[in-house]
C-alpha positions as CSV (number, residue, x, y, z in Angstrom):
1,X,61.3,93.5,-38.8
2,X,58.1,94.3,-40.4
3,X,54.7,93.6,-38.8
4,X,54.0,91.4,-41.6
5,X,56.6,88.8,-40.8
6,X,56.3,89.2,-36.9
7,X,52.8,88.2,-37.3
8,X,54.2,84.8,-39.0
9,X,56.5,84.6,-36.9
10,X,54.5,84.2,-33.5
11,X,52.1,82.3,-35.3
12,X,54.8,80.0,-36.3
13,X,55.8,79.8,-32.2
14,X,52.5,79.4,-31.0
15,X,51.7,76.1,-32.7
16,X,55.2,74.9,-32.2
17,X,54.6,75.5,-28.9
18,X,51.2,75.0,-28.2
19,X,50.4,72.2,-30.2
20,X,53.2,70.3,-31.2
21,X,55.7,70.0,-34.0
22,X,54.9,67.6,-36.6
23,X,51.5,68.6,-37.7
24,X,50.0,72.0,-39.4
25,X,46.3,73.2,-38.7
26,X,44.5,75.7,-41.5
27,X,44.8,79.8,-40.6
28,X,41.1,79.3,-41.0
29,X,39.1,82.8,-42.2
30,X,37.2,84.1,-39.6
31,X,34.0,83.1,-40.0
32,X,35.5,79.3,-39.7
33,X,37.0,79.6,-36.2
34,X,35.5,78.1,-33.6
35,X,34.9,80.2,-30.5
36,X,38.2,78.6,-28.4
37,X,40.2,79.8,-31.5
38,X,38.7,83.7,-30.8
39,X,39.2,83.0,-26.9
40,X,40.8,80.3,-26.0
41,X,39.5,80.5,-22.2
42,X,36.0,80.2,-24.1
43,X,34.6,76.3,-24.1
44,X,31.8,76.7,-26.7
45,X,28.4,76.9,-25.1
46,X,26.0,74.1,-26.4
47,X,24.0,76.8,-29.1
48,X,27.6,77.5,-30.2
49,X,28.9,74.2,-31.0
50,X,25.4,73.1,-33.0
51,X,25.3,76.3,-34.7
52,X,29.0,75.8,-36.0
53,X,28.3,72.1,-37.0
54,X,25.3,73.1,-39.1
55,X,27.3,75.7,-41.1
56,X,30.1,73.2,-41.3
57,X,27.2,71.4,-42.8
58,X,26.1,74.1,-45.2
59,X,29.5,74.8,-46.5
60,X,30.9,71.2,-47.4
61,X,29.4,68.3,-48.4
62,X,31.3,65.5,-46.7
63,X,29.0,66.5,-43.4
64,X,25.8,66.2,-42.2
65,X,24.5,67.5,-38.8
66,X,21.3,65.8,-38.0
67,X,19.0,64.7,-34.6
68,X,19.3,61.8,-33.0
69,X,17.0,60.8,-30.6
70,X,16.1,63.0,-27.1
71,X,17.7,64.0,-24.2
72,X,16.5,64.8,-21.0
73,X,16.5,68.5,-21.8
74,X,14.2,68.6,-23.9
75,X,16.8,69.1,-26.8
76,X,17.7,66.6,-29.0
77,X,21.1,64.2,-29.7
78,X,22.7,65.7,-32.3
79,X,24.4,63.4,-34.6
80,X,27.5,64.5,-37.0
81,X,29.1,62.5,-39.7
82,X,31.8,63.1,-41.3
83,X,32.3,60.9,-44.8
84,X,34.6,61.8,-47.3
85,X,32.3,59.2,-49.9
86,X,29.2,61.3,-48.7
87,X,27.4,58.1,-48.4
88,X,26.1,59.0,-44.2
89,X,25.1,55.0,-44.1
90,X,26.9,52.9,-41.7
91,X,25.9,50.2,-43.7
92,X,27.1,50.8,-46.7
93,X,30.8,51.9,-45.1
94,X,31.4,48.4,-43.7
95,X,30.5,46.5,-46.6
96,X,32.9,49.0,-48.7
97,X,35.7,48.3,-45.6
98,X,35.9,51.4,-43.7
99,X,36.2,51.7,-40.0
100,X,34.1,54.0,-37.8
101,X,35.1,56.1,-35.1
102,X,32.7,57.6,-32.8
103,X,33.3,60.4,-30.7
104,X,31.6,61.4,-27.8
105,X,31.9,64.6,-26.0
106,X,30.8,66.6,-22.7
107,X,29.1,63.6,-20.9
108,X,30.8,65.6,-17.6
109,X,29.8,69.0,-19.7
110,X,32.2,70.6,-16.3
111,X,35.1,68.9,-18.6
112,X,34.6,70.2,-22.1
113,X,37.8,70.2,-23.8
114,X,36.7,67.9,-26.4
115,X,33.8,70.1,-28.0
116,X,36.1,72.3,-28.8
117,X,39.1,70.1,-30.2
118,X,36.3,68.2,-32.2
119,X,34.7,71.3,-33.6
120,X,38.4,71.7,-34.8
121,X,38.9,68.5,-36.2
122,X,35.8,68.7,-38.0
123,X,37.0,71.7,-39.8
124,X,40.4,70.9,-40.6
125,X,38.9,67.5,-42.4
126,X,37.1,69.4,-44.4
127,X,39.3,72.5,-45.3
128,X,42.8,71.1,-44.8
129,X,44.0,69.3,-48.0
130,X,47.0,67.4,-46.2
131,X,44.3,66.2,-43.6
132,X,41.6,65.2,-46.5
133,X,43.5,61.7,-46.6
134,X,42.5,60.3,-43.1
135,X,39.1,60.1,-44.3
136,X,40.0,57.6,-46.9
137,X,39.6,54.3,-44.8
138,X,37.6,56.3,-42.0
139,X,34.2,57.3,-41.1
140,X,33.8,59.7,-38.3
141,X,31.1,60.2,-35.9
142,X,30.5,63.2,-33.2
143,X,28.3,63.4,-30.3
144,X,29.0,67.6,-30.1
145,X,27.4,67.7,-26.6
146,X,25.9,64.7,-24.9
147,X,24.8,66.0,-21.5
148,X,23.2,68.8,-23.0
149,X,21.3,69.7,-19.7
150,X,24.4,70.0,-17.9
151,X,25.7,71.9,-20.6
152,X,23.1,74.7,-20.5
153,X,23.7,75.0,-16.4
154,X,27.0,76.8,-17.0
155,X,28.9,78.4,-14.2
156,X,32.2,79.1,-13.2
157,X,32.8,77.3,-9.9
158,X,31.4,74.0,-9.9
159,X,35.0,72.9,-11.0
160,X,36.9,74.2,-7.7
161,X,39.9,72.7,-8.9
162,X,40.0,73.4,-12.4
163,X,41.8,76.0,-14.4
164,X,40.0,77.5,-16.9
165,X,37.7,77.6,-19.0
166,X,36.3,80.7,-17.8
167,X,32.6,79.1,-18.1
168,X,31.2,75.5,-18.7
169,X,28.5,73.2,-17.5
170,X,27.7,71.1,-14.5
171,X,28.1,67.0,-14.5
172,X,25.0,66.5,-13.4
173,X,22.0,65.9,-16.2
174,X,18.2,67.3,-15.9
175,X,17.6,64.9,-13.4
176,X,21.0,65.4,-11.4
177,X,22.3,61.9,-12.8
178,X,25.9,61.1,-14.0
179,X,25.4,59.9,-17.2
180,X,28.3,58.3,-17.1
181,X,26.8,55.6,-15.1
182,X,24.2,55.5,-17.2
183,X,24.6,53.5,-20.0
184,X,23.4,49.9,-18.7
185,X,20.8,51.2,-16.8
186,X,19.6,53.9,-19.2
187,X,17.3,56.0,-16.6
188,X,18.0,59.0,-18.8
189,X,16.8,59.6,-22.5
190,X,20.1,60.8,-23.2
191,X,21.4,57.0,-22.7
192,X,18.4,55.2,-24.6
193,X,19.9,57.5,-27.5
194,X,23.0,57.1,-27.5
195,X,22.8,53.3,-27.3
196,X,20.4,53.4,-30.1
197,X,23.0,55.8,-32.2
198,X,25.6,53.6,-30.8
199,X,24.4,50.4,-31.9
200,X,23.4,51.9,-35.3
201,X,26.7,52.6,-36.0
202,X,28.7,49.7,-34.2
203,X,32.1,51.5,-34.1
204,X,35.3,50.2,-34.4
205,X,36.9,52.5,-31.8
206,X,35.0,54.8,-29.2
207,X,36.6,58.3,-27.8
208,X,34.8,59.9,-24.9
209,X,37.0,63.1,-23.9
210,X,37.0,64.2,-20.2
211,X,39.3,65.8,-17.4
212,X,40.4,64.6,-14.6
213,X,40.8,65.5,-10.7
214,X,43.3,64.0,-8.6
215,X,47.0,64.3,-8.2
216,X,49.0,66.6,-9.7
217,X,51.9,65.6,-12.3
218,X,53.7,66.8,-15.4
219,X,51.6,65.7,-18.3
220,X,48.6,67.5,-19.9
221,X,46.9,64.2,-20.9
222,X,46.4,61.0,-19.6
223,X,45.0,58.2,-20.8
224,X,42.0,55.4,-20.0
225,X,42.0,52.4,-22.3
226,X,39.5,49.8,-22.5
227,X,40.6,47.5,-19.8
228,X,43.0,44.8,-21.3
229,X,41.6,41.8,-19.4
230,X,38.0,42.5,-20.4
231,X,38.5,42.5,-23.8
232,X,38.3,39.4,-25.9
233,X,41.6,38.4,-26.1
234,X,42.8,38.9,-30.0
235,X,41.4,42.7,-29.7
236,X,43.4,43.4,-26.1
237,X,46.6,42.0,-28.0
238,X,45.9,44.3,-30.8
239,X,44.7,47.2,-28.3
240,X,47.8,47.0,-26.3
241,X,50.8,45.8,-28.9
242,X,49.7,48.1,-31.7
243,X,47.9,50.8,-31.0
244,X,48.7,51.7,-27.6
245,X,52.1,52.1,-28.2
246,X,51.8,54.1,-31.8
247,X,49.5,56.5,-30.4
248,X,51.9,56.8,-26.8
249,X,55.0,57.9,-29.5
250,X,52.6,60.2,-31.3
251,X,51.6,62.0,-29.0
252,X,54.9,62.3,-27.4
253,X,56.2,63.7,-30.8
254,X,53.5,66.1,-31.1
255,X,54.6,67.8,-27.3
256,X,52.2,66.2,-25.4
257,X,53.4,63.0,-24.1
258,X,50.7,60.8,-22.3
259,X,51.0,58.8,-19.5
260,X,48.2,56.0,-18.2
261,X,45.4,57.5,-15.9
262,X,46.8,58.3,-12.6
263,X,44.6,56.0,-10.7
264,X,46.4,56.0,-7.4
265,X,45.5,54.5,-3.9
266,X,47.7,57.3,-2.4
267,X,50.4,59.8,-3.9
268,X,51.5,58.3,-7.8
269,X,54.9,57.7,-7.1
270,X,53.8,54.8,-4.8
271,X,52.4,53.3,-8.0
272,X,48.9,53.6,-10.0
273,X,46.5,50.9,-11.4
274,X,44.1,50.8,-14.3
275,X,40.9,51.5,-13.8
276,X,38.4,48.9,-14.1
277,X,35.7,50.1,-16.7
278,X,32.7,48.1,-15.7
279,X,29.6,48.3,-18.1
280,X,27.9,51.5,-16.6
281,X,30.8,53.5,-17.7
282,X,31.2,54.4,-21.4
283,X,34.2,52.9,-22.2
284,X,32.9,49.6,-20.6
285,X,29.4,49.4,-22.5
286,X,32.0,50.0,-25.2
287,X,33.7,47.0,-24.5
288,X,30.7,44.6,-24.0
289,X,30.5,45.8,-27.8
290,X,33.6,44.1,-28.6
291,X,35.0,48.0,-29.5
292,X,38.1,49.6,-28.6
293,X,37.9,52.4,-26.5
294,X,39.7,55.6,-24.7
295,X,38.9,57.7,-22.4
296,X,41.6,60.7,-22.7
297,X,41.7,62.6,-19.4
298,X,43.4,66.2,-19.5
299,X,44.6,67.3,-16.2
300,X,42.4,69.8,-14.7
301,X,45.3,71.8,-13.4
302,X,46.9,72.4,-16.8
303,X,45.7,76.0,-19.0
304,X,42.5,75.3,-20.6
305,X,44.2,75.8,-23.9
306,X,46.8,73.4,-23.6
307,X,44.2,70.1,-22.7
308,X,41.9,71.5,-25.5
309,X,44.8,70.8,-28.4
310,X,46.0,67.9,-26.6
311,X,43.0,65.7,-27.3
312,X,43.0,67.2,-30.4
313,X,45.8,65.5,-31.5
314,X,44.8,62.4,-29.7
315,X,42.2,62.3,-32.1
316,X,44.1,62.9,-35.3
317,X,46.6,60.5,-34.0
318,X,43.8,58.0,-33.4
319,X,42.5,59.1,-37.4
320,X,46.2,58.4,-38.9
321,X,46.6,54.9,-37.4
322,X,42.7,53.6,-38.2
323,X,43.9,54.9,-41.8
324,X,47.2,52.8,-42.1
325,X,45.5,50.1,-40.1
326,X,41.7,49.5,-41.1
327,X,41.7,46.1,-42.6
328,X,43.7,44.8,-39.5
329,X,40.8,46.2,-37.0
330,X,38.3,45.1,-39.1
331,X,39.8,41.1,-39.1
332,X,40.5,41.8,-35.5
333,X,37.8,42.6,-34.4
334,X,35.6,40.3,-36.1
335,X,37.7,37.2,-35.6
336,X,37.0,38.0,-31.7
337,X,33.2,38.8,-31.7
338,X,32.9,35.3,-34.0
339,X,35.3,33.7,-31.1
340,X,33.5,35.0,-28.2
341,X,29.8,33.6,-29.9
342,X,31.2,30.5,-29.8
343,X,33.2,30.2,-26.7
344,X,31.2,27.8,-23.8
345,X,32.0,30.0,-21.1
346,X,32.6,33.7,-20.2
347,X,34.1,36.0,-17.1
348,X,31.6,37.8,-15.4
349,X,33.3,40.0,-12.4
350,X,37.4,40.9,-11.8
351,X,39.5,42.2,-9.3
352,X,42.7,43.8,-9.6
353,X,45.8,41.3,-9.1
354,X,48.2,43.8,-7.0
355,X,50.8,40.6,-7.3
356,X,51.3,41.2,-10.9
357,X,53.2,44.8,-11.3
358,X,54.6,46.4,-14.0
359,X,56.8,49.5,-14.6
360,X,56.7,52.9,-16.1
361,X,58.3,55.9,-16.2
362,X,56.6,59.0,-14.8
363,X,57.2,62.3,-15.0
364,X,55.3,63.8,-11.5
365,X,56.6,65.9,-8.8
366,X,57.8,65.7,-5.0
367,X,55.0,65.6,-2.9
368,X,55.1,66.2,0.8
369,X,53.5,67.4,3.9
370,X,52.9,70.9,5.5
371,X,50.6,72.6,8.2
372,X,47.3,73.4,7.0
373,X,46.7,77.4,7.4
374,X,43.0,76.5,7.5
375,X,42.7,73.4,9.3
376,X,46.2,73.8,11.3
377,X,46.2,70.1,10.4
378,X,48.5,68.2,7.9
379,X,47.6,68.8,4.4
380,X,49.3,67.1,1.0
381,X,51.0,69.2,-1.7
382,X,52.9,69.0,-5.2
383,X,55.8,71.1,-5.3
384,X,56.4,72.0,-9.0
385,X,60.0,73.1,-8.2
386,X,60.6,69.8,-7.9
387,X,60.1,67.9,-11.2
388,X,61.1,63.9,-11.5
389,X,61.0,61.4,-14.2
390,X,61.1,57.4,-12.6
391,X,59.9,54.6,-12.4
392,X,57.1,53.7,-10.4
393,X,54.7,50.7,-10.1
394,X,52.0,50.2,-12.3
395,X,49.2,47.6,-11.5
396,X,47.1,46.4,-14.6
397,X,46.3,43.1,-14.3
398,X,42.7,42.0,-13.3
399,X,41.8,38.3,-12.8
400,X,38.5,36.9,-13.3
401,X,36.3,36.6,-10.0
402,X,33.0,34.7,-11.9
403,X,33.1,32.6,-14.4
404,X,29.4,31.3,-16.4
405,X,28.2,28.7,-18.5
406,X,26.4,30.5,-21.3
407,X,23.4,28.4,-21.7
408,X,21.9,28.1,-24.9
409,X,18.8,30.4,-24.7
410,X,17.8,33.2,-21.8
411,X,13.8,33.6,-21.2
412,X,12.4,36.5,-20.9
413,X,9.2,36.9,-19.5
414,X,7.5,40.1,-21.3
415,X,6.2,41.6,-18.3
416,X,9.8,43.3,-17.6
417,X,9.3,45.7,-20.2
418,X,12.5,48.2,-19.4
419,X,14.5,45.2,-19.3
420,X,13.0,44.2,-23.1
421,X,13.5,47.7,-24.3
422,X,16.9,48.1,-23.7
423,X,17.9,44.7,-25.0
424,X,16.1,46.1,-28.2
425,X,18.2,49.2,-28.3
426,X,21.0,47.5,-28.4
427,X,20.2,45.1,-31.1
428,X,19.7,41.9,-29.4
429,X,17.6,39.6,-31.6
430,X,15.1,38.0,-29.9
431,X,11.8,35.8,-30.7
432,X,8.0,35.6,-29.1
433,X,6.8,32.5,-27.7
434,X,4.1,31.9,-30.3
435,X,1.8,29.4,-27.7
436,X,1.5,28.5,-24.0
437,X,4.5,26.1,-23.4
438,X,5.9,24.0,-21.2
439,X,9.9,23.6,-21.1
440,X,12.9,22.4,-19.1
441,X,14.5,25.6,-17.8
442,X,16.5,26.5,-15.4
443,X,15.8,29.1,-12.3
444,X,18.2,30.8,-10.4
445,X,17.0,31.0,-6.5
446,X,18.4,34.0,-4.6
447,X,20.1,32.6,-1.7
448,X,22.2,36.1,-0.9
449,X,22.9,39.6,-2.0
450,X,24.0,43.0,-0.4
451,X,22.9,46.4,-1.4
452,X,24.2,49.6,-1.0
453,X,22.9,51.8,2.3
454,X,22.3,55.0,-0.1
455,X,21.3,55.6,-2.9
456,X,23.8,55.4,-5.8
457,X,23.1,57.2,-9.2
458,X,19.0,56.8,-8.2
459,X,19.3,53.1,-7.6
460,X,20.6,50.8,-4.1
461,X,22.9,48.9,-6.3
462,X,23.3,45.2,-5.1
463,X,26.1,43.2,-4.9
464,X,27.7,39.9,-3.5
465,X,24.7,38.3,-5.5
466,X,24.2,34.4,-4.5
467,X,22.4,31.7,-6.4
468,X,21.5,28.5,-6.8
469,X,20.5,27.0,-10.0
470,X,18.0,24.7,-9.4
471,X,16.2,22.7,-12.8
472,X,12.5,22.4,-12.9
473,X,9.5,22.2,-15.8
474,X,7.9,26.1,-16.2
475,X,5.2,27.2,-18.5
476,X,6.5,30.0,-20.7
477,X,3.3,32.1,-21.7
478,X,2.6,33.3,-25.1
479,X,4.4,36.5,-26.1
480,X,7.2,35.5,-23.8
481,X,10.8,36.4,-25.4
482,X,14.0,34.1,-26.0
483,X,17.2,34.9,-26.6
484,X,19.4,32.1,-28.6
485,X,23.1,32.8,-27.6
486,X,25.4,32.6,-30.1
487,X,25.0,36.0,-31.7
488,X,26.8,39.2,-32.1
489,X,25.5,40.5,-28.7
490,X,26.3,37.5,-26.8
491,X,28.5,39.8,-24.2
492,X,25.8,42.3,-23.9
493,X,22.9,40.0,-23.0
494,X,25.3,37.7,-20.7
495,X,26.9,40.6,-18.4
496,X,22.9,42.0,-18.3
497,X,20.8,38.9,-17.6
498,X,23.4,36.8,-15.2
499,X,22.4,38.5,-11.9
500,X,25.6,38.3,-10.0
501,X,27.6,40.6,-13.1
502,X,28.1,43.6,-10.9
503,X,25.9,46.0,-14.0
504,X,23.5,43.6,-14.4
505,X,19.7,44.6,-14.7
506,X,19.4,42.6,-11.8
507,X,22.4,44.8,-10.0
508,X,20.4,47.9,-10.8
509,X,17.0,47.0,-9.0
510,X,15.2,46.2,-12.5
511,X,13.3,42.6,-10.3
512,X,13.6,43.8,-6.9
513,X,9.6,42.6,-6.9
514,X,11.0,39.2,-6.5
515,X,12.6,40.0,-3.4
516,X,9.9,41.2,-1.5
517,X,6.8,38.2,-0.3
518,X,3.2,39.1,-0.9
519,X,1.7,36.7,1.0
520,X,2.1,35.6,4.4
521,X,0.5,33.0,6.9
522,X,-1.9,33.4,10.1
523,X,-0.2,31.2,12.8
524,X,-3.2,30.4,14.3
525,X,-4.8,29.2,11.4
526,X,-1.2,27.5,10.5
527,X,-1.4,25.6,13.4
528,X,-3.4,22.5,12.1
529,X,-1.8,22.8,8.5
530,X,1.2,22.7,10.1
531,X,0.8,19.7,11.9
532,X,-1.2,17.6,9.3
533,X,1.9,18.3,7.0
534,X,4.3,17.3,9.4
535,X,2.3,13.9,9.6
536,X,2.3,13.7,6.1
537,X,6.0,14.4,5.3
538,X,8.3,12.5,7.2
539,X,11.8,14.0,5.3
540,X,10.0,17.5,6.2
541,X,9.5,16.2,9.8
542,X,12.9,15.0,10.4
543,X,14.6,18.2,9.1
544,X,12.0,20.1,11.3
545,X,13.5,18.6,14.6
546,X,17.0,18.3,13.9
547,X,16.8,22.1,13.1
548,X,15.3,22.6,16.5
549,X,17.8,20.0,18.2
550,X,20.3,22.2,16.7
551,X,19.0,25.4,17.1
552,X,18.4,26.3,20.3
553,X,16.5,30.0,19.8
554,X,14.4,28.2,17.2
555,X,13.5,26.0,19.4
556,X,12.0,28.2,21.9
557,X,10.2,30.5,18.6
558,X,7.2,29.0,17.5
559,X,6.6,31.9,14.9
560,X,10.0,31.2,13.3
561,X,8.9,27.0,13.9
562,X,5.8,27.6,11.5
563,X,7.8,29.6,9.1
564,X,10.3,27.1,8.6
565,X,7.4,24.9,7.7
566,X,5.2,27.3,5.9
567,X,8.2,28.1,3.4
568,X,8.6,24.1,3.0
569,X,5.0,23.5,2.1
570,X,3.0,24.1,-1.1
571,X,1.7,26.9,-0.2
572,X,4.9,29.2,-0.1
573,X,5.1,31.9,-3.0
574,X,7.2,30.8,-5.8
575,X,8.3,33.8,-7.1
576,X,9.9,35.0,-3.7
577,X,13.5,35.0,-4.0
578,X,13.8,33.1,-7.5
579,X,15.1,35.0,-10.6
580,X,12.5,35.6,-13.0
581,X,14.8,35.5,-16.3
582,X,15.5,31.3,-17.2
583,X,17.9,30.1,-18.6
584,X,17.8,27.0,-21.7
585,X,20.9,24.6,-21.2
C-alpha cells in the first residue's frame, strides 16, 4: 500500500471514528485549521480564537467579526455573524423570516470545548459547499470567548478532574465572579454586554457550551434544556416533542449519543432530575426571553478531543433542524410571547415534583465502595469494566410554588438607577412621569425574608420573601418611570420587580436600604407622646394591652412597650420595610 492511500485511509478512520458517520468536514489547507485541528490537546487561547475569526473575516464575505461592548478585562465582546445574505442586521433577517441562533462560549473559560468546535463550524459554513445550505433559513451568532479574563488566567490544574486540554482558563472573571450567575444581576461588564448583544439580536435558540463535573458514565455529551415547566407552554411542547427528540437521534447517529444532564442526588442509577435553570443562569435569562435554549455539557473525564467534536455536531445538528424548521419556530414562538402578554397571571418560583417520575435508559457504570488509601475511609468509584445500559428514574417535573397577578403598570422610582439600567438593556419600554402626581398604587410591606449567612457570587441572596400588599394614595415625582405590562418583556420585568421571584432585583440586594430604619425614638422623650397618643387612639389602646395581657415578656419591657407604639404612630418611617417599586392594578 502506498503512502498516498494510507494517508486517506486513516483519515477516513479518524472521522469515522472520532466524529461520527453521517457527516464530512473540509481537509482544510493549513493556514485554515484552527489550533485543536494542529493539536488537538490545544483549546485555543483567547488571541487565537479572535485572530482566526478576523481572517475568517478577511477571507469570506458572509462574516464579520466586530466588538461588542466591554468586559471586565479590559478587552472587549467580540461579536461574530455569520450571514449567508451578508446583510449583519438582525432586523432585516426577521422581517425576511430567518431564525437566529446565538452561541455562546467559555463563560467557565476552565471548560472550553466550544471555542474550538465553533471556530470549526465557522469555517466549514464558509468553505464547505454541502454545509453552505444551513445558512439558508439561519443566521448565526458567536460569542468566541465570553469570560475573557478567565480566559487569559490559563493553567493546567484548576480543573483537577478534567482530562485535557493541556491548558485553559479559570471560571472565575476579573473580579473572581461566576458569570454564569451573572446575568440578572449584571455586576460584571461582561453581562451588561451580553444582555445588550442579546437583546439586540433576540434569538430564537441560545447554545452556551460547557463541561461538566460529577459522576462518571458512558456518554461524552450531555445535555441541559431549557426547563420544560418554565417555558410558556406552546414553546416547551415544541422544545420537548420536536426538537428534543430530532437532535437526541442525531446525535446518536453521528456516534455521540446524549443523555439528559446527570443531575443526581447520589449515584445516577438511583435516578437524576433536571436542573432548574433560574434567571441568573444563562439558559434561564434565556428563557425569561421566551427563547429556547441548551446547555451541552461534555463529560470532563472523556479525551479532550472527543467533547470538542461532540458539540460540534450538536451545533450542526441544531443548524439542520432550525433549517427544515424555521417558519414553525418562528409561529411558535411568537404565538407564545403574544399569549404570555396577555395572560392575567404568571408563576413566579417552582420546586421539583419527585411524585412525578419518568424513565430512561442509561448507559453508566457499576459504582461501588472501597477503602480510601488516603483517608483509610470509604471512598465512591466507577468501575469501567463494568458497563450497563437501564433504566433508571428520571425526575423532570417542577410545579409552580408562586403564582402573581400581573398588575397593569410597575413604578419605578428613578432613584434606583442600576435597577433602571438594566431594565433598559434589556429592552423594556418604559415612560417618565411628566408632573408631580398623585395615584392609587399599590405597596408591598415586607413582613419576612431570609438571607444567606455568606456571601454568594458578591451578594447575601434573600429568600423566603413575605409581603403584604397593602393599597394606599402615593405621590409619583416627576421623572419617575412606568412600565405598562402587556409587552414583549412582560416575563423579564415580572420575574425582576416581584420581590419574592427567587432572581429578583430585590433577591439580589438592589433595595436593601428599605430594610434598614434611619430614625429611631428617645424613650424618655417618648414617654408623654406615648401616652397622649394612647389617649387619643382608643383602637391603638386596646391593641396595646391585649398585646401585653398576652404577652407576658412585653409586659415587663417598656422599651419594646414604646416601640410597639412608636411604629403605630405617625411618626414611624414609611419607607422601613415597604417595597419601593408599586404596582398599578
Amino acid at each position: 500500500m502506498t503512502s498516498r492511500y494510507l494517508t486517506i485511509l486513516l483519515v477516513i478512520l479518524f472521522f469515522t471514528t472520532s466524529c461520527g458517520t453521517k457527516k464530512r468536514i473540509t481537509s482544510s489547507t493549513e493556514d485554515m485549521k484552527t489550533p485543536f485541528e494542529i493539536n488537538d490537546n490545544h483549546s485555543a487561547t483567547y488571541e487565537e480564537a479572535i485572530a482566526y475569526y478576523n481572517l475568517l473575516s478577511q477571507k469570506y464575505n458572509q462574516i464579520i467579526t466586530v466588538p461588542f461592548g466591554l468586559t471586565d478585562s479590559g478587552f472587549p465582546l467580540h461579536e461574530v455573524i455569520i450571514d449567508k445574505d451578508m446583510v449583519f442586521d438582525p432586523e432585516v433577517s426577521k422581517s425576511s423570516g430567518k431564525v437566529i441562533l446565538l452561541v455562546n462560549n467559555a463563560i467557565h473559560p476552565g471548560e472550553p470545548c466550544g471555542v474550538d468546535a465553533s471556530m470549526m463550524l465557522a469555517r466549514e459554513l464558509l468553505e464547505n459547499k454541502e454545509w453552505a445550505e444551513l445558512l439558508d433559513q439561519t443566521v448565526i451568532v458567536i460569542i468566541p470567548f465570553y469570560n475573557i479574563s478567565g480566559g487569559l488566567n490559563r493553567g493546567s490544574y484548576s480543573r483537577a478532574n478534567q482530562n485535557g486540554p493541556e491548558e485553559y482558563g479559570f471560571r472565575g472573571n476579573a473580579q473572581n465572579l461566576d458569570l454564569n450567575r451573572d446575568f440578572i444581576k449584571a455586576d460584571t461588564r461582561n453581562a451588561e454586554s451580553f444582555n445588550r448583544l442579546f437583546n439586540k439580536w433576540d434569538p430564537d435558540v441560545f447554545i452556551d457550551n460547557h463541561t461538566s463535573n460529577g459522576a462518571d458514565y458512558q456518554y461524552v455529551i450531555t445535555l441541559i434544556a431549557t426547563q420544560k415547566d418554565k417555558l410558556q407552554k406552546d414553546i416547551s411542547k415544541y422544545m420537548t416533542r420536536e426538537m428534543l427528540p430530532e437532535l437526541y437521534k442525531e446525535m446518536k447517529n453521528d456516534g455521540y449519543e446524549m443523555t439528559p444532564y446527570v443531575f443526581s442526588r447520589g449515584t445516577p442509577d438511583e435516578g437524576i432530575a433536571g436542573f432548574l435553570d433560574l434567571p441568573r443562569y444563562s439558559s434561564g435569562y434565556a428563557a425569561m426571553n421566551h427563547t429556547i435554549s441548551f446547555m451541552p455539557e461534555t463529560h470532563m473525564l472523556k479525551p479532550f478531543k472527543d467533547r470538542v467534536w461532540s458539540v460540534f455536531y450538536f451545533m450542526e445538528n441544531m443548524l439542520h433542524h432550525l433549517n427544515e424548521n424555521y417558519e414553525e419556530i418562528i409561529k411558535v414562538r411568537n404565538k407564545g410571547r403574544k399569549e404570555y402578554a396577555s395572560a392575567k397571571e404568571h408563576d413566579l418560583s417552582w420546586t421539583l415534583d419527585f411524585d412525578e417520575t419518568d424513565e430512561i435508559e442509561f448507559k453508566g457504570y457499576e459504582a461501588g465502595y472501597k477503602e480510601s488509601k488516603v483517608t483509610g475511609q470509604s471512598r465512591l468509584y466507577y468501575d469501567r469494566d463494568k458497563p450497563f445500559t437501564k433504566k433508571i428514574p428520571f425526575y423532570n417535573t417542577y410545579n409552580s410554588t408562586a403564582t402573581i397577578k400581573k398588575p397593569k403598570a410597575y413604578i419605578i422610582p428613578q432613584a434606583y438607577r442600576k435597577v433602571i439600567e438594566r431594565l433598559k438593556w434589556n429592552n423594556v419600554v418604559m415612560e417618565r412621569v411628566e408632573s408631580d402626581t398623585l395615584i392609587d398604587v399599590v405597596q408591598y410591606k415586607i413582613d419576612n425574608y431570609e438571607s444567606r449567612k455568606s456571601p454568594y457570587e458578591g451578594h447575601y441572596l434573600h429568600y423566603n420573601v413575605e409581603v403584604t400588599p397593602v393599597e394606599k394614595e402615593m405621590l409619583i415625582r416627576k421623572g419617575d418611570y412606568i412600565i405598562y405590562t402587556g409587552q414583549g418583556k412582560d416575563r423579564y420585568v415580572i420575574e425582576t420587580l416581584e420581590p419574592q421571584a427567587p432572581d429578583s432585583f430585590f433577591a439580589w440586594n438592589f433595595m436593601d436600604g428599605v430594610l434598614m430604619s434611619k430614625e429611631y425614638f428617645s424613650s424618655y422623650v417618648f414617654e408623654e407622646r406615648a401616652e397622649e397618643l394612647l389617649k387619643k387612639d382608643r383602637s391603638l389602646r386596646r391593641a396595646f394591652e391585649k398585646k401585653k395581657d398576652e404577652d407576658e415578656a412585653f409586659s415587663k419591657d417598656a422599651r419594646a412597650q414604646l416601640r410597639f407604639i412608636y411604629e403605630r404612630s405617625p411618626h414611624y418611617e414609611q419607607q422601613y420595610m415597604h417595597y419601593p417599586i408599586l404596582r398599578i392594578e
